[in-house]
C-alpha positions in Angstrom: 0.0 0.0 0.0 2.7 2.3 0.6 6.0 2.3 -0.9 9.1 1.3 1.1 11.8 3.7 1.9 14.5 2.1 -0.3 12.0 1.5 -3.0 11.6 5.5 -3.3 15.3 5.8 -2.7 16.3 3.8 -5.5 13.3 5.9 -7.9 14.9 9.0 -6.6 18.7 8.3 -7.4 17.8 7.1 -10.9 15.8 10.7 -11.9 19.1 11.9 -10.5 17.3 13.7 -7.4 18.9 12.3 -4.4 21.9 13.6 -2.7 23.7 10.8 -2.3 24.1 10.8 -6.0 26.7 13.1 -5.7 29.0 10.9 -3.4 31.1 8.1 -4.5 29.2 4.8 -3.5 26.9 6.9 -1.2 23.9 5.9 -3.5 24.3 2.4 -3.2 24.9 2.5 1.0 21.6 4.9 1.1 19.3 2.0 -0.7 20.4 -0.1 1.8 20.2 2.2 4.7 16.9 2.7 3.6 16.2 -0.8 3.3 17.2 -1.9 6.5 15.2 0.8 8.3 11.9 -0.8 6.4 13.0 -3.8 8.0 13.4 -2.5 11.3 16.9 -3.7 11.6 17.3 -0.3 13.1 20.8 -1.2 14.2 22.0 -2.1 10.8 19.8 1.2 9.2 21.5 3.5 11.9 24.7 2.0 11.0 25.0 2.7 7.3 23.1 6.4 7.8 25.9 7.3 10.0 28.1 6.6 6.7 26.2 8.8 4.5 25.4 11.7 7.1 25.5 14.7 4.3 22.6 12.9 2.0 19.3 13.5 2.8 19.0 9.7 3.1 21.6 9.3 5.6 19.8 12.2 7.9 16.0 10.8 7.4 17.0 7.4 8.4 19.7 9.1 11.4 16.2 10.9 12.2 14.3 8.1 12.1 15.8 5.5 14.1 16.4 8.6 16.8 13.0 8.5 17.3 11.9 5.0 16.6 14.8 2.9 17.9 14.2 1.9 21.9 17.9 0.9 22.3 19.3 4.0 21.1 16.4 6.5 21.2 17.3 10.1 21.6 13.6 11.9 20.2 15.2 15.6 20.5 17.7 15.3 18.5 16.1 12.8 16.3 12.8 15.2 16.3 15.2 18.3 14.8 17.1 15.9 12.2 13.1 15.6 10.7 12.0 19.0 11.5 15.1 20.3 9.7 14.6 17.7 6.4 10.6 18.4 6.4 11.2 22.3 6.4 13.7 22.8 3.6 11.8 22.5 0.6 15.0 21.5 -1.0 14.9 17.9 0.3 13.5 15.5 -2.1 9.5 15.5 -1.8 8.8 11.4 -0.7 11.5 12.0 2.0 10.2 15.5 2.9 6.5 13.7 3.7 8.3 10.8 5.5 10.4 13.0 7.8 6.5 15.5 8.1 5.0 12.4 9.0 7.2 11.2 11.5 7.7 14.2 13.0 3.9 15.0 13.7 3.1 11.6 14.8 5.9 11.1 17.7 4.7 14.7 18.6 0.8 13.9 18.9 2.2 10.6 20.7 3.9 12.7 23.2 1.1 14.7 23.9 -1.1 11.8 24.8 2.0 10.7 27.4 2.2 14.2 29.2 2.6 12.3 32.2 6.5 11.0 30.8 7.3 13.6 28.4 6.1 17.0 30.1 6.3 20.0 27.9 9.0 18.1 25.5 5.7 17.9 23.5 4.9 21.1 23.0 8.4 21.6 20.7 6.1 21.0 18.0 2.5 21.6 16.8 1.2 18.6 15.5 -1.6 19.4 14.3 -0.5 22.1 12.0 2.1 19.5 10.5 -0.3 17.4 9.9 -1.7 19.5 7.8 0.9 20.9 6.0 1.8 17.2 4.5 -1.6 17.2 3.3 -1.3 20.5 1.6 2.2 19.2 0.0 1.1 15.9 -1.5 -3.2 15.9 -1.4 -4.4 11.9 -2.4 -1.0 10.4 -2.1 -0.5 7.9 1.5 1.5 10.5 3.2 -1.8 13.0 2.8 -4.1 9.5 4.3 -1.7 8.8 7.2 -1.4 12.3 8.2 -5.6 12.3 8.1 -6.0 9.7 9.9 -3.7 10.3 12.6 -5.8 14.2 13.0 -9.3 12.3 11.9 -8.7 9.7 15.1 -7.6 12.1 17.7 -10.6 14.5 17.0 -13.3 11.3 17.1 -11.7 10.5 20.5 -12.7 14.1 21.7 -16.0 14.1 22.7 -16.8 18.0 21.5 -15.1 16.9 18.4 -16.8 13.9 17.8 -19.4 15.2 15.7 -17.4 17.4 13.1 -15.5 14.5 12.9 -17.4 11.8 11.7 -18.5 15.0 8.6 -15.2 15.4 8.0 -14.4 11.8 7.7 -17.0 11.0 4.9 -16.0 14.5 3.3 -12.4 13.2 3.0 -13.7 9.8 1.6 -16.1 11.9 -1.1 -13.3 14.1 -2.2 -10.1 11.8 -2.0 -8.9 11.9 -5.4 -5.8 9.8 -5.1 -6.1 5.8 -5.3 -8.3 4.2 -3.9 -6.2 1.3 -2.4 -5.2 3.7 0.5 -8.6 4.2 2.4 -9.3 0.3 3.5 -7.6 1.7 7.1 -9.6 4.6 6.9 -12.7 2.7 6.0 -11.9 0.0 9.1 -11.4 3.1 11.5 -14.9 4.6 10.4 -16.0 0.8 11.4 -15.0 1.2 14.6 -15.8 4.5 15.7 -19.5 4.7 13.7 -20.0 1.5 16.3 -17.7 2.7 19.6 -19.4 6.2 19.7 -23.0 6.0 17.8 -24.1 2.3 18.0 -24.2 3.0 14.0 -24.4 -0.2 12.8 -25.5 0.6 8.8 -22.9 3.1 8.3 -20.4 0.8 10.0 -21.6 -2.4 7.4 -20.9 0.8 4.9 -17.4 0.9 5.4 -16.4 -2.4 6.3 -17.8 -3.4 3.0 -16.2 -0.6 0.8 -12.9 -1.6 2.6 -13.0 -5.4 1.8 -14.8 -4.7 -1.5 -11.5 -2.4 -2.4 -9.1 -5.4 -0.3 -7.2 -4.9 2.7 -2.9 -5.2 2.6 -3.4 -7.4 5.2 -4.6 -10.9 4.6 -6.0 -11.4 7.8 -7.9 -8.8 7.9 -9.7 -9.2 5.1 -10.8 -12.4 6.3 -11.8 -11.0 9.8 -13.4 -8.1 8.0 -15.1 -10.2 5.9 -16.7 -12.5 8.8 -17.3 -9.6 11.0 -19.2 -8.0 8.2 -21.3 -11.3 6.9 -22.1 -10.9 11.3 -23.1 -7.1 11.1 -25.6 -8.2 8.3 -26.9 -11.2 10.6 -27.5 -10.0 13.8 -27.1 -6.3 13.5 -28.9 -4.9 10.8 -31.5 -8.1 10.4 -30.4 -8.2 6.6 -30.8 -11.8 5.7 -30.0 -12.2 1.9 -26.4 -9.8 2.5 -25.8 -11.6 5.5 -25.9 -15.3 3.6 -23.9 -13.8 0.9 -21.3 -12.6 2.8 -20.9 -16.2 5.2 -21.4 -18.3 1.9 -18.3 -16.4 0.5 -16.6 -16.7 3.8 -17.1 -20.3 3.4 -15.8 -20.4 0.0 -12.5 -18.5 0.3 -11.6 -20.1 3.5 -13.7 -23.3 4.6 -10.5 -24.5 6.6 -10.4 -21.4 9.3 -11.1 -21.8 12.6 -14.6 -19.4 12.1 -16.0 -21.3 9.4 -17.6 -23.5 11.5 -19.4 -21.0 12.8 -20.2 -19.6 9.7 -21.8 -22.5 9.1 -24.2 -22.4 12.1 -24.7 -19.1 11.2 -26.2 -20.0 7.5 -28.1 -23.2 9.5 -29.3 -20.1 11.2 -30.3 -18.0 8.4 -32.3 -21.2 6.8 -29.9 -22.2 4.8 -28.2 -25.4 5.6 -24.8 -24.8 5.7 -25.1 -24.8 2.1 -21.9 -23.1 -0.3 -23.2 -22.0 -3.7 
């Protein structure tokens, strides 16, 4: 769903339009930098960053690992290293976003933890870098993850709630990028339609636009797709969507330790268990 860092690394150095470029063997030692951060071998990332520490590479992944790597972490400095990457409007765009969205989510994190970080957390406004990634790069995954990170936080705030949930179907209305980036959007509307309205139609809604577009990960399209087949059944009283949905349960994975009840389910519903 989204790209890995060494993926957009290796893009970027063949348009000629990463720094390391202009270092002898720097290009090569910033793929794999880049690499091994995607891999969380943070060691190994921090490692071959400290090697390259001029390249924009070497200083997003420095950055990165700062704030990300438990065994090492040092969040100030690692917190400036992005702040100073996602400022300069010189730094290559994909890295730029990376380094934005970093930045603003340890912050927001911090926030939550005021207990443990104090007024470390107020360094930065979260909020408004946030939505300055989203003004850089509208429908790409840097402009969904910043979203959802603001979208969550204000449907946790009860005076918020409200505006929220509008602005939430807004952004799914206007999102002109691909469509393959909202399935976590579309399971967080699930959630919160049923946590903070009892809205069991509009959660079906998502849930099904979500597996209808197909989760990244493969278990959760086949949770989604049970727990939706059981919104239709005992929720919402829809009996022809909720047999569809267990039948193709059934038929895409008849070994899994919830077809069985899938099957009482459809015994249920009248219909014998039966897979068409």
């Amino acid at each position: 769903m989204v790209k890995p860092l060494w993926i957009l690394a290796m893009t970027l150095a063949g348009a000629g339009l990463v720094g390391a470029d202009s270092v002898p063997d720097a290009k090569g030692t910033a793929s794999a930098a880049l690499k091994a951060y995607a891999a969380m071998d943070y060691a190994q990332a921090g490692k071959l960053a400290r090697t390259i520490p001029h390249t924009p590479e070497g200083r997003l992944v420095s950055g990165l690992c700062d704030v990300y790597d438990r065994t090492r972490q040092d969040i100030r400095r690692g917190q400036l290293t992005l702040a100073e990457l996602f400022y300069n409007d010189k730094t290559p765009l994909p890295y730029r976003l990376e380094a934005g969205v970093a930045l603003g989510r340890t912050t927001q994190l911090m926030k939550e933890r005021r207990d443990l970080y104090r007024d470390a957390a107020d360094r930065y406004d979260h909020v408004k870098i946030f939505e300055a990634v989203r003004k850089l790069a509208p429908g790409s995954s840097a402009d969904r993850n910043a979203f959802f990170y603001l979208i969550r936080e204000r449907l946790e705030n009860p005076e918020q709630a409200d505006a929220a949930f509008e602005e939430l179907e807004t952004f799914f209305r206007d999102f002109r990028g691909d469509r393959k980036l909202l399935p976590p959007l579309h399971l967080l509307a699930e959630y919160e339609y049923i946590r903070l309205r009892r809205d069991y139609k509009n959660a079906a809604r998502h849930l099904m636009e979500g597996y209808e577009i197909g989760f990244a990960n493969p278990n959760e399209n086949r949770g989604g797709l049970f727990r939706l087949a059981f919104l239709f059944h005992k929720k919402l009283d829809d009996k022809p969507m909720a047999v569809k949905y267990f039948k193709e349960y059934l038929k895409r994975y008849p070994y899994s330790g919830q077809a069985v009840v899938a099957r009482r389910f459809l015994e249920d519903l009248g219909e014998g268990g039966a897979e068409k």
